[in-house]
Predicted model as a PDB file, atoms N, CA, C, CB and O in Angstrom, pLDDT in the B-factor column:
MODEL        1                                                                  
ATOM      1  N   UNK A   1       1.899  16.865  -1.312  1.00 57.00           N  
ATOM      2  CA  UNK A   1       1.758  15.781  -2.274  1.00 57.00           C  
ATOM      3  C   UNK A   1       1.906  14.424  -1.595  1.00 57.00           C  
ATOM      4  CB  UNK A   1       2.787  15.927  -3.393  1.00 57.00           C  
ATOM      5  O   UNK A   1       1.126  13.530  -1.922  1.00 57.00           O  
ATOM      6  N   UNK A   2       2.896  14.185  -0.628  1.00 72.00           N  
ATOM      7  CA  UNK A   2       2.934  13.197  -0.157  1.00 72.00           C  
ATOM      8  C   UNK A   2       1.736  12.334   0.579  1.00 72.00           C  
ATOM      9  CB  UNK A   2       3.790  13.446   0.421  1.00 72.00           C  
ATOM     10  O   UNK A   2       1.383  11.166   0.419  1.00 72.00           O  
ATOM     11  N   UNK A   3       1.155  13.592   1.631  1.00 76.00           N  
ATOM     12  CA  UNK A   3       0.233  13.544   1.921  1.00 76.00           C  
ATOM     13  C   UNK A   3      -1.167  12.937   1.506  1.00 76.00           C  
ATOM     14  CB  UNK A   3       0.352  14.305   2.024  1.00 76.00           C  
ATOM     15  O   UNK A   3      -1.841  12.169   2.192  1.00 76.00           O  
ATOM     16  N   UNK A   4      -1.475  13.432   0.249  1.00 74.00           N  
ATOM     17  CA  UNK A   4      -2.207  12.589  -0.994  1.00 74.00           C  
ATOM     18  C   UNK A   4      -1.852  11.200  -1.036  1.00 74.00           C  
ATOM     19  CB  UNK A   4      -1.830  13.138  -2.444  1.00 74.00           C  
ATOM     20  O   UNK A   4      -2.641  10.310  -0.719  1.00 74.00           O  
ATOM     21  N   UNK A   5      -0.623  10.991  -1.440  1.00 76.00           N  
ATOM     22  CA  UNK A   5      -0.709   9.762  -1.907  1.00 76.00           C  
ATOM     23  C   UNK A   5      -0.281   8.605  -0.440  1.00 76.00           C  
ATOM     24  CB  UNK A   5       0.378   9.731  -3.331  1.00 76.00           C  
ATOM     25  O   UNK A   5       0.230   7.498  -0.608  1.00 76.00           O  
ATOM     26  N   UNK A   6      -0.552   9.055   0.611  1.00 76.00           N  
ATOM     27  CA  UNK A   6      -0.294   8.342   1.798  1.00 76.00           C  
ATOM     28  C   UNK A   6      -1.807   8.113   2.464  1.00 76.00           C  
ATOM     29  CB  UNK A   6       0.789   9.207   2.776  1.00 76.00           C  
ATOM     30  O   UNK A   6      -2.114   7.287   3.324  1.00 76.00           O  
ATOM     31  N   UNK A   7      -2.666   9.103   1.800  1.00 81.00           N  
ATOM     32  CA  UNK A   7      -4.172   8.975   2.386  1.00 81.00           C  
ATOM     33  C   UNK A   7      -4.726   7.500   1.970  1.00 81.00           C  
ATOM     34  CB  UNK A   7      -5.263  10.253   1.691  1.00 81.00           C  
ATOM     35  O   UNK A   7      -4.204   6.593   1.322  1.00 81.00           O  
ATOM     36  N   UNK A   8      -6.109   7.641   2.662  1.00 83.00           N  
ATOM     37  CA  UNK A   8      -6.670   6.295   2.612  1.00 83.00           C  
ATOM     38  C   UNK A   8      -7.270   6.028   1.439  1.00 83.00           C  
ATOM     39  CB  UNK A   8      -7.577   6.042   3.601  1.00 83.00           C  
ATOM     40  O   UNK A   8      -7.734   4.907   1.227  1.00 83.00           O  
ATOM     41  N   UNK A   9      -7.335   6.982   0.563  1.00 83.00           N  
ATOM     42  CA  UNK A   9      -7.690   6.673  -1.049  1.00 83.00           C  
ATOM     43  C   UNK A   9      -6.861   5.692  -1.983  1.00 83.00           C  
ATOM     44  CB  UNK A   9      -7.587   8.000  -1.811  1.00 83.00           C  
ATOM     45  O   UNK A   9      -7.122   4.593  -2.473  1.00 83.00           O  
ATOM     46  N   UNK A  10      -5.645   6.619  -2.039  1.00 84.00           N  
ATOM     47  CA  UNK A  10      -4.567   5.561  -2.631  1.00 84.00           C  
ATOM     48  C   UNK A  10      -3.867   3.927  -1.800  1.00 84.00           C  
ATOM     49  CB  UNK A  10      -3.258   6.607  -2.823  1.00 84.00           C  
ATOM     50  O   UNK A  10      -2.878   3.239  -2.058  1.00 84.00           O  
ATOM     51  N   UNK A  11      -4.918   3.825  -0.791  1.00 86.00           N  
ATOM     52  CA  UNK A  11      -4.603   2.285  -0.590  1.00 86.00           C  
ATOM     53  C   UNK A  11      -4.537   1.105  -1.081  1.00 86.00           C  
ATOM     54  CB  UNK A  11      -5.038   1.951  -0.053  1.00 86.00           C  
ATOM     55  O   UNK A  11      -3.755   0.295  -0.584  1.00 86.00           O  
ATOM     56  N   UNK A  12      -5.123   0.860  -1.860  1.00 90.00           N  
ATOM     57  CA  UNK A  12      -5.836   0.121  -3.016  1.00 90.00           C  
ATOM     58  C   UNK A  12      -4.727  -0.268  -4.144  1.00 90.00           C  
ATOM     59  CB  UNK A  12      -7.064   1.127  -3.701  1.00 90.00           C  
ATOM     60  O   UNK A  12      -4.256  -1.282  -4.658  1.00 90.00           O  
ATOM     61  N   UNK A  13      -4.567   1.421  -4.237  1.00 90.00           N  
ATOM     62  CA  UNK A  13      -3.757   1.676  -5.447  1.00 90.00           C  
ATOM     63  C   UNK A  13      -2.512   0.640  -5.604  1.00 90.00           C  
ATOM     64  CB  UNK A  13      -3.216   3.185  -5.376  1.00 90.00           C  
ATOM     65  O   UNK A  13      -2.352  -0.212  -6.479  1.00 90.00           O  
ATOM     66  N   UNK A  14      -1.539   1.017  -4.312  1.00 90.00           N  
ATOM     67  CA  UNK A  14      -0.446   0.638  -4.574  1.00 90.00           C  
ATOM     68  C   UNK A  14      -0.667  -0.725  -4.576  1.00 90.00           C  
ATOM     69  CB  UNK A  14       0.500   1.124  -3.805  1.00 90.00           C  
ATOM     70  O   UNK A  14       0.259  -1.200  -5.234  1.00 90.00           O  
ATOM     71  N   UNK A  15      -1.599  -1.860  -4.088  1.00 93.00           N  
ATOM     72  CA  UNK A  15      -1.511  -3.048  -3.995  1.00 93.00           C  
ATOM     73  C   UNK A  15      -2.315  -3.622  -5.459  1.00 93.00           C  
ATOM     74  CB  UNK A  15      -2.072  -3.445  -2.564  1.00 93.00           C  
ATOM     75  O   UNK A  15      -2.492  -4.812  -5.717  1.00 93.00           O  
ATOM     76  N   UNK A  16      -2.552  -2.977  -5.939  1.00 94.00           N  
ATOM     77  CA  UNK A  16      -3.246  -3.053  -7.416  1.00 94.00           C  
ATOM     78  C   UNK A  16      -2.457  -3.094  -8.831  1.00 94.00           C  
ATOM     79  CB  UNK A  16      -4.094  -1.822  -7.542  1.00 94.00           C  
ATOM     80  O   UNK A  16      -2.730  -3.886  -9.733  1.00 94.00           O  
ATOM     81  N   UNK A  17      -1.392  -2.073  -8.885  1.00 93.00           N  
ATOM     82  CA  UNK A  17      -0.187  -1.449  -9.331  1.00 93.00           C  
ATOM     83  C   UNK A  17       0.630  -3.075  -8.985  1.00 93.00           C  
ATOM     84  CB  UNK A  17       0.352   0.241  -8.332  1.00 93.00           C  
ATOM     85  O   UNK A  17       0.930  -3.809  -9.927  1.00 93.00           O  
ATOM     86  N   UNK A  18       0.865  -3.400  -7.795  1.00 94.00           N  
ATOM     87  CA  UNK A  18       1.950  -4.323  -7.669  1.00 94.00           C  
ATOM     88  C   UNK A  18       1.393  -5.633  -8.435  1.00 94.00           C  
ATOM     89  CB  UNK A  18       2.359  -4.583  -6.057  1.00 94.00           C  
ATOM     90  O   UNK A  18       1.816  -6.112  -9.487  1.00 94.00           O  
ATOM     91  N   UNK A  19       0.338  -6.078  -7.626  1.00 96.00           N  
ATOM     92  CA  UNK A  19      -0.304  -6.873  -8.588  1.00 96.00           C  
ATOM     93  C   UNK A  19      -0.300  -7.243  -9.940  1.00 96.00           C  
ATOM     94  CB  UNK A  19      -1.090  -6.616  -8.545  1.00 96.00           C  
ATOM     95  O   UNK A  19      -0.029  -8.329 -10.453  1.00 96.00           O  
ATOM     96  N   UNK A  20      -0.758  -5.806 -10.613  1.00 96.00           N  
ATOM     97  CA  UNK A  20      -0.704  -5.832 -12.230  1.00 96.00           C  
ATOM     98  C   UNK A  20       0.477  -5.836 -12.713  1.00 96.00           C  
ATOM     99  CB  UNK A  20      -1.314  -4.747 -12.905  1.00 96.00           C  
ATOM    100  O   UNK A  20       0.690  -6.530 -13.707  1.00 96.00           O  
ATOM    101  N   UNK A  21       1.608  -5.008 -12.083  1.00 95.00           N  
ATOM    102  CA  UNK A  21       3.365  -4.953 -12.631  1.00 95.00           C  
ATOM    103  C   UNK A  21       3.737  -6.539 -12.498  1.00 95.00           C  
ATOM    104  CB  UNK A  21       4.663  -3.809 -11.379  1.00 95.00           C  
ATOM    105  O   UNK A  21       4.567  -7.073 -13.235  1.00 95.00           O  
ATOM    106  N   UNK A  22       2.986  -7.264 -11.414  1.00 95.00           N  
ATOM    107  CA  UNK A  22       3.610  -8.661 -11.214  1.00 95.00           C  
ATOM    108  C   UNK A  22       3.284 -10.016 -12.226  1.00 95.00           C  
ATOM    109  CB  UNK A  22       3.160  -9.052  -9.795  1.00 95.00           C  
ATOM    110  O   UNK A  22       3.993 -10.913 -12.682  1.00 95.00           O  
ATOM    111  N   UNK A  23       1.575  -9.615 -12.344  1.00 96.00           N  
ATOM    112  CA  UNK A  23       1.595  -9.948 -13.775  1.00 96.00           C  
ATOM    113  C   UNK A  23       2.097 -10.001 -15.403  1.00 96.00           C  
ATOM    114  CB  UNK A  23       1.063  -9.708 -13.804  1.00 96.00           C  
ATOM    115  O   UNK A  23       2.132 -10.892 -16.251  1.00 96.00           O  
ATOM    116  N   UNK A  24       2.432  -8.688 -15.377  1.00 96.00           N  
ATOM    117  CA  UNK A  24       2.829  -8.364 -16.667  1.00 96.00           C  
ATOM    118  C   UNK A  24       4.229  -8.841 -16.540  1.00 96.00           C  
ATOM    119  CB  UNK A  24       2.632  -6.841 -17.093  1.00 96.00           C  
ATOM    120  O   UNK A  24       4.621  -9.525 -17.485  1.00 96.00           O  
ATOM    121  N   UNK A  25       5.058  -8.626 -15.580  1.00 96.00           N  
ATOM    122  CA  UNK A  25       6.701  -8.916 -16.129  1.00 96.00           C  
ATOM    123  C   UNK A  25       6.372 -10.077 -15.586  1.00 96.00           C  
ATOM    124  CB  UNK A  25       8.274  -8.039 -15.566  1.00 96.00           C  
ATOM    125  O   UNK A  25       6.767 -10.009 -14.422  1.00 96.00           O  
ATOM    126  N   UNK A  26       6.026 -10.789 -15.713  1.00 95.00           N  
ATOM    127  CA  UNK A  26       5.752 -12.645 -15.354  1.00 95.00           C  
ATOM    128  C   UNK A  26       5.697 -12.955 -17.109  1.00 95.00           C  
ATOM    129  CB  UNK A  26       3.663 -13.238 -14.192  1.00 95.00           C  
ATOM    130  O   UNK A  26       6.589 -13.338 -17.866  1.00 95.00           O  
ATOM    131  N   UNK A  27       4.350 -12.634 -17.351  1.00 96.00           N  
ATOM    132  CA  UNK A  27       3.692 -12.752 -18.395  1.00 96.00           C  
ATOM    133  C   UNK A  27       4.874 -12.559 -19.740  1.00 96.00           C  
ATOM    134  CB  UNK A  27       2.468 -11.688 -18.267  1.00 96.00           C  
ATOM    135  O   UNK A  27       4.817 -13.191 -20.795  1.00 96.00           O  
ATOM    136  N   UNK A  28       5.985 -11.463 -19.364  1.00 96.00           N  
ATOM    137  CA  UNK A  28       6.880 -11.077 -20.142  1.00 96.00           C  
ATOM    138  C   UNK A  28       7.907 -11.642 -19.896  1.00 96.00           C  
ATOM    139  CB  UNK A  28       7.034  -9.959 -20.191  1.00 96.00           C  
ATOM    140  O   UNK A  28       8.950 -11.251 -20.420  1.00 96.00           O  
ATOM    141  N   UNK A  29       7.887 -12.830 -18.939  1.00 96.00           N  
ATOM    142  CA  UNK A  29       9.164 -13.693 -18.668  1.00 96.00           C  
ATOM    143  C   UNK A  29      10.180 -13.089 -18.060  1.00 96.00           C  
ATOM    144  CB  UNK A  29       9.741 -14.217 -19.803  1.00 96.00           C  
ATOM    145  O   UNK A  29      11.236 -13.667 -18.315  1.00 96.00           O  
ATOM    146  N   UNK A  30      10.314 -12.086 -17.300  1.00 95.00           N  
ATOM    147  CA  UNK A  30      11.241 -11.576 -16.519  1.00 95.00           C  
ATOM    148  C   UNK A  30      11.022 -12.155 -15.113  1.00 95.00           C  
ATOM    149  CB  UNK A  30      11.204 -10.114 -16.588  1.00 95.00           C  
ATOM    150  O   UNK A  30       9.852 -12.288 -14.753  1.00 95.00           O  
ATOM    151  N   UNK A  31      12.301 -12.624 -14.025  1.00 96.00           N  
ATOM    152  CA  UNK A  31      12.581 -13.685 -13.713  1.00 96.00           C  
ATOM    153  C   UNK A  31      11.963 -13.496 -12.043  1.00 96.00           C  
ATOM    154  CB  UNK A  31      14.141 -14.006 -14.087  1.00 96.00           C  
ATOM    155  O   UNK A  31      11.553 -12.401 -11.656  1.00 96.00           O  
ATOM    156  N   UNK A  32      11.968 -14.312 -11.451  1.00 94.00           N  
ATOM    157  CA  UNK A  32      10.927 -13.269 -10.456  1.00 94.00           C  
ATOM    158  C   UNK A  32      11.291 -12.679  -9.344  1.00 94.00           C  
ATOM    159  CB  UNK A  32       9.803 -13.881  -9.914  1.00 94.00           C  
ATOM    160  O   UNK A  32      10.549 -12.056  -8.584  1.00 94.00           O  
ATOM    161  N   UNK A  33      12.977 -12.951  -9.177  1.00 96.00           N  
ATOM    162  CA  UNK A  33      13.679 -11.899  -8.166  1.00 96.00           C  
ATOM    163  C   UNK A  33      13.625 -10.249  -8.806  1.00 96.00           C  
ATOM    164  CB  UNK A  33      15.470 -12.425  -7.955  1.00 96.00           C  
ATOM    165  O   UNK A  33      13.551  -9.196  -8.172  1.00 96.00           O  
ATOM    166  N   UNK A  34      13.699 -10.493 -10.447  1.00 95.00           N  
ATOM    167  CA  UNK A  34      13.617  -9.071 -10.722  1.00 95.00           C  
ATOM    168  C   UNK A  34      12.000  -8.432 -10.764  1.00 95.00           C  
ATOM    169  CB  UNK A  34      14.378  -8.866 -12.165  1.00 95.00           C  
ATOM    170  O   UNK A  34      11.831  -7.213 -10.778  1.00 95.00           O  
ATOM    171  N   UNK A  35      11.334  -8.987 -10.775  1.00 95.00           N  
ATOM    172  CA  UNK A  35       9.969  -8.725 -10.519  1.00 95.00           C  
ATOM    173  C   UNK A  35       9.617  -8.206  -8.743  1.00 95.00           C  
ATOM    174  CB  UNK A  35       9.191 -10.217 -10.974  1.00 95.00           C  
ATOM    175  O   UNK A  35       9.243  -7.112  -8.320  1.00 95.00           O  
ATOM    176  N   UNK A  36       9.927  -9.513  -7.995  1.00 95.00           N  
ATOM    177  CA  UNK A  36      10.204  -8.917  -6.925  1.00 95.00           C  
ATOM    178  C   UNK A  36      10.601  -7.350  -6.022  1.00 95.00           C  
ATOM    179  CB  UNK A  36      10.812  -9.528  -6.922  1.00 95.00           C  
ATOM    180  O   UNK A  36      10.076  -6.616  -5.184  1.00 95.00           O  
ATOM    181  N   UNK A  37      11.734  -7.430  -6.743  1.00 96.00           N  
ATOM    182  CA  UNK A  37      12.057  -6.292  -6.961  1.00 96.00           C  
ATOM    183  C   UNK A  37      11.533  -4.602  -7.139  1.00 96.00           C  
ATOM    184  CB  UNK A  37      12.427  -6.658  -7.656  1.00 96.00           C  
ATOM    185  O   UNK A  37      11.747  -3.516  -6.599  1.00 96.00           O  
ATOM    186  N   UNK A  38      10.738  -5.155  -8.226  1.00 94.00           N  
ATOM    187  CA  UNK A  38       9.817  -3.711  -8.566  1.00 94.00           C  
ATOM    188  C   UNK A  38       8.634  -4.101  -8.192  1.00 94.00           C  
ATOM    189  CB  UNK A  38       9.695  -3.115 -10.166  1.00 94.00           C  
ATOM    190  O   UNK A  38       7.864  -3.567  -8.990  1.00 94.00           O  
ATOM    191  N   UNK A  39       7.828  -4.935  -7.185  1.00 95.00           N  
ATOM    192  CA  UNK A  39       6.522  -4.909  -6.807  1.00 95.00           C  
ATOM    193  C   UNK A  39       6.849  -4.673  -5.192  1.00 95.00           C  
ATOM    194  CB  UNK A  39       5.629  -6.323  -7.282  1.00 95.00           C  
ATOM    195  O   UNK A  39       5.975  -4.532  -4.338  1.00 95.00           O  
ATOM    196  N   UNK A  40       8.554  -4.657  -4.895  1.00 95.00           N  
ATOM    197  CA  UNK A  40       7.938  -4.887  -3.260  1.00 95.00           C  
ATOM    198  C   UNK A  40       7.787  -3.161  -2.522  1.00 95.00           C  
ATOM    199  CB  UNK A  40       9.414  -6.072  -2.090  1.00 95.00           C  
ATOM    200  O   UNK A  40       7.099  -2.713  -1.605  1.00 95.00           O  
ATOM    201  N   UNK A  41       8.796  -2.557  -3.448  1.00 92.00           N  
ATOM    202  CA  UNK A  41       8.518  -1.145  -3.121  1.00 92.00           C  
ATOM    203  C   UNK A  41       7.030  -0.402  -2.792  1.00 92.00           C  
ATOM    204  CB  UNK A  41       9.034  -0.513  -4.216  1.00 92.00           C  
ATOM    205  O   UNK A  41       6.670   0.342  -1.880  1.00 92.00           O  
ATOM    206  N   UNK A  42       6.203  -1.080  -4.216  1.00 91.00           N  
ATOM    207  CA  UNK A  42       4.563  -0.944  -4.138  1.00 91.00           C  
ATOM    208  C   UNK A  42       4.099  -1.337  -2.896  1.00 91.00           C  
ATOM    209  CB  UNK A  42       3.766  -1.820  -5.177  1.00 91.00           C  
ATOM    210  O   UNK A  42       3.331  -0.559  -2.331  1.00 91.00           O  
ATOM    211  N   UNK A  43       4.482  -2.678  -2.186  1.00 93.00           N  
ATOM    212  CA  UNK A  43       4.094  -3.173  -1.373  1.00 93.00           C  
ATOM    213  C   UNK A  43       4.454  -3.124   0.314  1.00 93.00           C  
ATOM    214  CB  UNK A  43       4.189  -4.033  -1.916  1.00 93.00           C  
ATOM    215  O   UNK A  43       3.998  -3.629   1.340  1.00 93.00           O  
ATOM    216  N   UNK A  44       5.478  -2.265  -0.039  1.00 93.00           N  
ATOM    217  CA  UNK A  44       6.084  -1.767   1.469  1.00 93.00           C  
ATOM    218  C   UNK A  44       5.665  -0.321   1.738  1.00 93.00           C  
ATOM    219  CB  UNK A  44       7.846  -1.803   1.547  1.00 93.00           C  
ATOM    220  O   UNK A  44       5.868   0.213   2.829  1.00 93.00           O  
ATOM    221  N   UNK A  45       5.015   0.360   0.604  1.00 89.00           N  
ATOM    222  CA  UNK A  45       4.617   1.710   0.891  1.00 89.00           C  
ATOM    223  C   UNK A  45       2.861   1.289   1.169  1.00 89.00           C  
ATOM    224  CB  UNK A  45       5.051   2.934  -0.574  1.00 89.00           C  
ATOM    225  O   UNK A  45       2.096   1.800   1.987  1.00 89.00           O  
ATOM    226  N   UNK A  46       2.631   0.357   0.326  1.00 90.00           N  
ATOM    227  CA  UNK A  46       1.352   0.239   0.974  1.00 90.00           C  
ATOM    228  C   UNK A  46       1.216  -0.211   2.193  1.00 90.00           C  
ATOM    229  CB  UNK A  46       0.613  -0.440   0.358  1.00 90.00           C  
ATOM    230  O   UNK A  46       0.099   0.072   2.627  1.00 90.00           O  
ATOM    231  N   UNK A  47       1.902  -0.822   2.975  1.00 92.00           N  
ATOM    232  CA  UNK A  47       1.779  -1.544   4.042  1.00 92.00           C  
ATOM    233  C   UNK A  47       2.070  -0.143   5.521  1.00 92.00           C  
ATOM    234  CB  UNK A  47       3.046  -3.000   3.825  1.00 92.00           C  
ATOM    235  O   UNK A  47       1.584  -0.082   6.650  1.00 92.00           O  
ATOM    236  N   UNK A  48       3.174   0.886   4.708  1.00 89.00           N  
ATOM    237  CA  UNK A  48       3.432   1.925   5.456  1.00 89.00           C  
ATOM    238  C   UNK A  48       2.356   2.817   5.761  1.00 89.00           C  
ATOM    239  CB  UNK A  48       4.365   2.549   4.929  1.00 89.00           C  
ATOM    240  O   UNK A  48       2.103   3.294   6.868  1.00 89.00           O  
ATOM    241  N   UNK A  49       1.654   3.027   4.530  1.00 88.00           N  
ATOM    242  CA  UNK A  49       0.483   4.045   4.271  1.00 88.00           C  
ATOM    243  C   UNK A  49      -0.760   3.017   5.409  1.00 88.00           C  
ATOM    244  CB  UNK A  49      -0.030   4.215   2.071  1.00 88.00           C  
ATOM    245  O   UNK A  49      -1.209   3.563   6.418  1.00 88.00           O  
ATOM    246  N   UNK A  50      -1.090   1.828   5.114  1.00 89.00           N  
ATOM    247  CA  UNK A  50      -2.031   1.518   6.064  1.00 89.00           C  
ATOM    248  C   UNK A  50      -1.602   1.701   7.407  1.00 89.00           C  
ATOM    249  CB  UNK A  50      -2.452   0.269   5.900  1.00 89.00           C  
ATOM    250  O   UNK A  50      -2.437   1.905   8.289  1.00 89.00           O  
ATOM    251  N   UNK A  51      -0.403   1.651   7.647  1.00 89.00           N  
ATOM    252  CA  UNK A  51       0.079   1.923   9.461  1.00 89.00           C  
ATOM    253  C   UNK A  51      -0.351   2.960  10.028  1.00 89.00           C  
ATOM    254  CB  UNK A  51       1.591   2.131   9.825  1.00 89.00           C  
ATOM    255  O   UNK A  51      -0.970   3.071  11.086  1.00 89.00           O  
ATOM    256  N   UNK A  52       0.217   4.232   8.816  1.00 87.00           N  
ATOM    257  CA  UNK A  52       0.279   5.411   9.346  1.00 87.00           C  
ATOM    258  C   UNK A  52      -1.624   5.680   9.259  1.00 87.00           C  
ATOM    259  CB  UNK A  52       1.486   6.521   8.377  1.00 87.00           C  
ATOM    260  O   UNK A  52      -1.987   6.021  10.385  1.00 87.00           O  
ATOM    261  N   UNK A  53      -2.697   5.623   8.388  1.00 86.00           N  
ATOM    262  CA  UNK A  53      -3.652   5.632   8.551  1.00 86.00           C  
ATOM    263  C   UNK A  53      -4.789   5.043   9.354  1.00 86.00           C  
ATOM    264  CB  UNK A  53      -3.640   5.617   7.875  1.00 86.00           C  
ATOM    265  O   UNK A  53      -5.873   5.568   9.609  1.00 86.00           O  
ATOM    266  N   UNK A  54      -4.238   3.593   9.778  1.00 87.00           N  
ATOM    267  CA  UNK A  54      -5.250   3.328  10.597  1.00 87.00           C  
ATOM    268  C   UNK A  54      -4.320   2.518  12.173  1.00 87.00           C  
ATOM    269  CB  UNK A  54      -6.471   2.242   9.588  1.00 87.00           C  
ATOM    270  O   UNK A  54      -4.657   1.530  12.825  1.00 87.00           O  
ATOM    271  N   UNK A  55      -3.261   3.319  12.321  1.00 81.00           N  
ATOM    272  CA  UNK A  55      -2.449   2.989  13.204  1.00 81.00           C  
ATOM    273  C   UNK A  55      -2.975   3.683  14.854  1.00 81.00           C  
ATOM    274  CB  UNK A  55      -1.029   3.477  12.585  1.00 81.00           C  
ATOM    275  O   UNK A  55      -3.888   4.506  14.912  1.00 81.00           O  
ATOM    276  N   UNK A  56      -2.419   3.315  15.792  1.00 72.00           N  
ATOM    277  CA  UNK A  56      -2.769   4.101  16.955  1.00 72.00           C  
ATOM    278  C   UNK A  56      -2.327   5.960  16.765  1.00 72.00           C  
ATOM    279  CB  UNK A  56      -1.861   3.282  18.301  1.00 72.00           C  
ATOM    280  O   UNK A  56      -1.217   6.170  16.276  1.00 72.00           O  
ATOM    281  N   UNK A  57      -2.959   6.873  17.046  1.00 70.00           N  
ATOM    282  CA  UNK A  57      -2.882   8.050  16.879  1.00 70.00           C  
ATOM    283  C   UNK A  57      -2.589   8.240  18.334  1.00 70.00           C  
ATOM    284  CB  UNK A  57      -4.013   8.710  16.191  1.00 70.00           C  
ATOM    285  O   UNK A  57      -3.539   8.788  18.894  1.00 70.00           O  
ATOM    286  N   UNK A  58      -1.582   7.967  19.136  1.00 58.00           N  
ATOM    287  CA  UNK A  58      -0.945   8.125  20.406  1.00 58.00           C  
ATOM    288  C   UNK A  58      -0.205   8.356  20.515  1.00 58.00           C  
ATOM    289  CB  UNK A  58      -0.821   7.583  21.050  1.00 58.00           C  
ATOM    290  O   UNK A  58       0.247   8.459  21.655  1.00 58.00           O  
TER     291      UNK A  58                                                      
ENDMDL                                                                          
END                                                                             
């Protein structure tokens, strides 16, 4: 499963997801360390998932 969601499909995803969560609790006035918060996880797995996919294979 992990596997799946670490492939080069769901790349997109997670930076899409953060995006839209960052909108909405904006939009809903929640403050933006706590927003922060729940978009950077999105954004540190995406950043992991592009390493491991288009990283040196050495």
């Amino acid at each position: 499963m992990s596997e799946l969601l670490l492939s080069k499909k769901f790349i997109p995803v997670f930076f899409i997801v953060a995006i839209a969560v960052g909108v909405l609790y904006r939009y809903l006035g929640i403050s933006w360390f706590q927003t922060a918060i729940v978009i950077g996880p999105c954004i540190t797995v995406g950043f992991v998932s592009i390493a491991q996919n288009f990283g040196s294979k050495s």
